[in-house]
N, C-alpha and C positions, 0 to 999 in steps of 0.2 A: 662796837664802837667804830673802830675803822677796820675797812676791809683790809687794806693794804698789811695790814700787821697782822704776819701769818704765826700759826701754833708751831713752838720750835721745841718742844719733850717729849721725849719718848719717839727718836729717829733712829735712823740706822741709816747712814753714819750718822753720829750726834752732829749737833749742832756746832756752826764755827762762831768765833766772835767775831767775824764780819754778820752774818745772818742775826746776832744777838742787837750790834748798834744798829745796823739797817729797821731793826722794828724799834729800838729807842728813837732814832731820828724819825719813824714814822709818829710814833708815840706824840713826840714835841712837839711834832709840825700842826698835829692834830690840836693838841693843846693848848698852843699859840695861837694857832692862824697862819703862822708864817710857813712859807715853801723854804724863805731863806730870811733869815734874820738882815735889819740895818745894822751899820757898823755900832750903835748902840747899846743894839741887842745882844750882838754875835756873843759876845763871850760867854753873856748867861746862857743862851740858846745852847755856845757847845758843851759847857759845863753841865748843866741838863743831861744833855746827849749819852756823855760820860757816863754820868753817875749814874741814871739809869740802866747803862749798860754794865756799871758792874752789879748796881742791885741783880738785876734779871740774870746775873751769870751766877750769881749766888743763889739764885733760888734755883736755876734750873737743877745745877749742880747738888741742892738737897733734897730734891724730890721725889721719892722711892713709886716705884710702880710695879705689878706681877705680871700688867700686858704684857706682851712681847711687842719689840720696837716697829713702828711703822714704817712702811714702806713709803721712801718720797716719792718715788712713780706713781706709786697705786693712788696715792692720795693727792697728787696736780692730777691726775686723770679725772677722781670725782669729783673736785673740783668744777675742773671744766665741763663735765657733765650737768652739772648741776646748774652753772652758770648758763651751758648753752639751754636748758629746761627754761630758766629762770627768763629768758632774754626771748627765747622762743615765744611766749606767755603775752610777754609786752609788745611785742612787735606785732 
């Protein structure tokens, strides 16, 4: 759906709730449309934001796995790999 909203279970270090609302507010923006709500909008937009952020903190937090935690280096490296592949292709 949207790129920007990265996969935050199963890290090592876990996940912060800055890293949890950063992908709620990506979530919204996506949602909406908006980059930034009108004074209108705003309070639904950040109540959104919220609430999202705590669903997603509650789910992160019950969701069991036997992986072993991933490495955040290793995984922006293929990332980028993958992106530089992907962009290499197009170009």
């Amino acid at each position: 759906m949207c790129r920007n909203i990265k996969n935050l279970f199963n890290f090592e270090p876990v996940v912060t709730e800055d890293e949890v609302r950063a992908a709620a507010l990506q979530y919204v923006r996506k949602v909406t449309g908006f980059n930034k709500p009108s004074k209108a909008n705003e309070a639904a937009f950040n109540a959104a934001v919220e609430q999202i952020t705590m669903v997603s903190t509650v789910l992160l937090r019950s969701l069991e796995t036997n992986a072993p935690p991933k490495n955040r280096e290793e995984e922006v490296a293929k990332l980028r790999a993958r992106s530089a592949v992907r962009f290499a292709k197009t170009g």
